[in-house]
C-alpha positions as CSV (number, residue, x, y, z in Angstrom):
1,X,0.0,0.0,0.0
2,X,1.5,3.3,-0.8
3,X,2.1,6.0,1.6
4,X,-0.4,8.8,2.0
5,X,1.1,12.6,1.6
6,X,0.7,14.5,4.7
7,X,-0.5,18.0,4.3
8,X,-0.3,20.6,7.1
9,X,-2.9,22.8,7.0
10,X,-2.5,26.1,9.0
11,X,-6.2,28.2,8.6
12,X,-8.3,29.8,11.7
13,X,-11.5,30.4,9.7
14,X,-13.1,27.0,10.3
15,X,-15.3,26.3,7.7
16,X,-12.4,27.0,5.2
17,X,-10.1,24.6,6.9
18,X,-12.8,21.9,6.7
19,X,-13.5,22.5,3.0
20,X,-9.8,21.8,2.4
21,X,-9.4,19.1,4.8
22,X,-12.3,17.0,3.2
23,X,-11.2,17.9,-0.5
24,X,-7.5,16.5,0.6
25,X,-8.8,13.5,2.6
26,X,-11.3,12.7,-0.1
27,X,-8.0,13.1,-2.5
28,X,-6.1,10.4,-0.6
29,X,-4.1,12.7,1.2
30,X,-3.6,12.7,5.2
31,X,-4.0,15.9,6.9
32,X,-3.2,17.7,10.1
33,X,-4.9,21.1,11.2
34,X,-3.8,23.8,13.0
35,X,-5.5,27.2,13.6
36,X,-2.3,29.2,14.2
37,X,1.4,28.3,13.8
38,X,2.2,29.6,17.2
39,X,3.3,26.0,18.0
40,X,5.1,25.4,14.6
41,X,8.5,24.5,15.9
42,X,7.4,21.7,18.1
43,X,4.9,20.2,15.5
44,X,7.4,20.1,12.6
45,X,10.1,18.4,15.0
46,X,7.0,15.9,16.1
47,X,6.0,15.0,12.4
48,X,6.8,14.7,9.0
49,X,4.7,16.6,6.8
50,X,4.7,16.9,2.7
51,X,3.0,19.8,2.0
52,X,1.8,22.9,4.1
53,X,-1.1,25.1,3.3
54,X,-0.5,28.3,5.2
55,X,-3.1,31.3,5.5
56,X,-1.9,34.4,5.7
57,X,-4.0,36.1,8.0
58,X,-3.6,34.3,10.9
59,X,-4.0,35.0,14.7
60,X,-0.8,35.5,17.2
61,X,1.2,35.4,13.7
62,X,0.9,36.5,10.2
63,X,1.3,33.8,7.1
64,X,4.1,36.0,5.9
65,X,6.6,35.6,9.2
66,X,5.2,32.0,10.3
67,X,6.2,31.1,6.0
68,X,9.8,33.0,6.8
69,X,10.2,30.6,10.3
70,X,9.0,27.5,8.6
71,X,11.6,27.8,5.9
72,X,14.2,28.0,8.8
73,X,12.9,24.3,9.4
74,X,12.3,22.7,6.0
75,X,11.9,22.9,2.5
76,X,9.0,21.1,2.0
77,X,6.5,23.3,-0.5
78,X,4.5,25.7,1.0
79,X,0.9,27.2,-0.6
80,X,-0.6,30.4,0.7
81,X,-4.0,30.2,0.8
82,X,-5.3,34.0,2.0
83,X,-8.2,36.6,1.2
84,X,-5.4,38.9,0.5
85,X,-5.9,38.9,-3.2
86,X,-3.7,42.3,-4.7
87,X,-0.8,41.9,-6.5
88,X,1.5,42.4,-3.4
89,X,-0.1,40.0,-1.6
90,X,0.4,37.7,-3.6
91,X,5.0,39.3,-4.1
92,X,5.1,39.1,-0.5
93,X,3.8,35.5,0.0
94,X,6.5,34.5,-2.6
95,X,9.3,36.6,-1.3
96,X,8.8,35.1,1.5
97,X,9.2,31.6,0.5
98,X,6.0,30.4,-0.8
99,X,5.7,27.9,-3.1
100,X,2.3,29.0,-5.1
101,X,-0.6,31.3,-4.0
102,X,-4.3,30.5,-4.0
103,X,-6.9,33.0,-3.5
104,X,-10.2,32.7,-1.7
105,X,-12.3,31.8,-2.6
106,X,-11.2,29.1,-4.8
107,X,-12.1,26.1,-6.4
108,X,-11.6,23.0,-4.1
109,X,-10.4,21.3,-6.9
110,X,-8.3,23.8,-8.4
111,X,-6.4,23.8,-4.5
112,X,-5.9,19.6,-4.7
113,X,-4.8,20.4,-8.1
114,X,-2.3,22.7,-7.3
115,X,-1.1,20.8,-4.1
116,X,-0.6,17.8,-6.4
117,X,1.4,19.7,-9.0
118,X,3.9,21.0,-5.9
119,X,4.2,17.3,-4.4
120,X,5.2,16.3,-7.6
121,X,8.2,19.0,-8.5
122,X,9.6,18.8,-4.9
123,X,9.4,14.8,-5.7
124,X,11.4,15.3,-9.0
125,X,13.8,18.1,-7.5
126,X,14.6,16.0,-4.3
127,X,14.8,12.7,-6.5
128,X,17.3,14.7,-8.5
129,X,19.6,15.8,-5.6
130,X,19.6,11.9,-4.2
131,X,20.7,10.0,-7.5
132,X,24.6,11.4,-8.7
133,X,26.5,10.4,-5.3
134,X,30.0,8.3,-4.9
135,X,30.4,6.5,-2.0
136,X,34.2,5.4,-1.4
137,X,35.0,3.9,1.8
138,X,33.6,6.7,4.4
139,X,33.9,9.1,1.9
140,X,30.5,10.6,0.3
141,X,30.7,12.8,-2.9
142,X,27.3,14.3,-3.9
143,X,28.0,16.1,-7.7
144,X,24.9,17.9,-8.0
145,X,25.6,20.1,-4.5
146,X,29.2,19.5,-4.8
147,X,29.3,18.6,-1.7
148,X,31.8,16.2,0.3
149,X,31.3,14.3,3.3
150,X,33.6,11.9,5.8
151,X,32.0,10.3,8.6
152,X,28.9,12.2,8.1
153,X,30.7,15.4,8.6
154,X,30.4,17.5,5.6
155,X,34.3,18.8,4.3
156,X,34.5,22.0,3.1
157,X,36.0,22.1,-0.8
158,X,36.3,24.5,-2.8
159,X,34.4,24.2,-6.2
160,X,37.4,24.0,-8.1
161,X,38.0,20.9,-7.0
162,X,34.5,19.2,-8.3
163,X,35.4,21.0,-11.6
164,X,38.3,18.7,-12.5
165,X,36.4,15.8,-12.1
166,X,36.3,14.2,-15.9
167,X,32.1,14.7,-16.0
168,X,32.5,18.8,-15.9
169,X,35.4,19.1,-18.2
170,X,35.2,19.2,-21.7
């Protein structure tokens, strides 16, 4: 049986939060409420979540600085899902590391839609990042961050060095 996606949802108006949490569940997606992110810290180090759909008018916290902290904690994608409709809004969700921007009111659909199209781009970006490593001995080489680690501690290269390997010259 495959794994269901785990969606965050972060919304305070009620009725909204249940529209999207039916929607997902109905979608085949797990989800997890919260009507603030005052607690965010703690609930992202309790469980793994794929998704998060963040309002932005939120009490305690705006979407805009609770989107600014959760970045501090993962890079999973993040869609703002606000009221807050103008063209700033929307700038400012982005800037401040949203993933995509849904207005309300919106099309139920439209929202699993769109939280389907991020799952799948963070699944190709992150599958891209895993495949080019070298493992020799307790040395790890990962090409696509050129990064370099020993005993799980990352060593600190410079890029020159990943640029003489055979695959980047030419």
């Amino acid at each position: 049986m495959e794994n269901k996606k785990k969606i965050l949802i972060i919304e305070d108006d009620l009725d909204i939060c249940l529209i999207e949490e039916t929607y997902l569940q109905a979608s085949m997606f797990q989800t997890t409420t919260l009507n603030d992110g005052l607690n965010i810290e703690e609930v992202l180090q309790k469980e793994h979540f794929d998704l998060i759909l963040l309002d932005i008018m939120l009490p305690g916290i705006n979407g805009y600085d609770l989107c600014q902290k959760i970045r501090q904690l993962t890079d999973i994608p993040i869609i703002m899902v606000t009221a807050k409709n103008q063209l700033l809004d929307k700038i400012t969700g982005l800037n401040t590391g949203g993933d995509d921007f849904i207005s309300k009111p919106f099309d139920p659909a439209e929202l699993v839609a769109r939280v389907r199209a991020q799952l799948r781009q963070y699944d190709r970006l992150k599958q891209k990042d895993e495949i080019e490593s070298i493992q020799i001995g307790k040395l790890t080489l990962f090409l696509k961050s050129w990064k370099v680690f020993k005993d799980g501690h990352e060593i600190k290269l410079p890029h020159r060095e990943f640029e003489l390997h055979p695959k980047y010259t030419s």
